[in-house]
C-alpha positions, 0 to 999 in steps of 0.5 A: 500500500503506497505511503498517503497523508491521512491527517496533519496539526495545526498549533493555533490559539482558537481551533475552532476560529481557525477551523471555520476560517479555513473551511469558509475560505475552501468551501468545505464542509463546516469542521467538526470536534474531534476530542482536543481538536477541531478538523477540517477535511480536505477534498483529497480525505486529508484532516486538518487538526487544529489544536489550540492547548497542546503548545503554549501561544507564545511556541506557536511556529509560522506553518504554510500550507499550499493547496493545488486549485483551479483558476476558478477556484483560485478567484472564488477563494480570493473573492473571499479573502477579499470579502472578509479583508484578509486581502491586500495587493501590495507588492513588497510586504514580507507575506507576499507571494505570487500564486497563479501569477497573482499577488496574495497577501495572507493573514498570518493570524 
């Protein structure tokens, strides 16, 4: 059986404010408890556990998780970034990346 990503953590200081976060902007199904954490489920059956009591606020490591999407895709997600005000297009900030072509800036909350 070939070696598959079946779930990663998340350290963050609200599991289920981030949980919702990322499921609204992925459009995925809302994120449900699942003992200490709070999962969002990916298209490809990956869980995303966030966790906010297993490491202390101030251990918290910056992490980054890219996901593949279609240009359509893309646009809709970055229509809701927009929607909610985690979006700014201005080059040379520290968090920019070029993502389809496209300058992104993501919270790093």
């Amino acid at each position: 059986m070939p070696n598959e990503l079946n779930r990663f953590i998340v350290h963050c200081r609200n599991r289920r404010e981030s949980a919702a976060f990322l499921a609204d902007l992925m459009a995925t199904p809302a994120p449900f408890d699942y003992g200490r954490f709070t999962q969002v489920n990916t298209s490809n059956n990956v869980g995303i556990d966030f966790a906010d009591d297993l490491v202390p606020a101030d251990r918290i490591n910056e992490s980054h998780i890219a996901f593949r999407v279609t240009d359509e895709e893309f646009d809709a997600i970055l229509a809701r970034l927009k929607k909610n005000s985690f979006y700014q297009d201005l080059p040379g900030l520290p968090m920019a990346w070029r993502v389809s072509g496209r300058l992104t800036v993501l919270p790093t909350a």
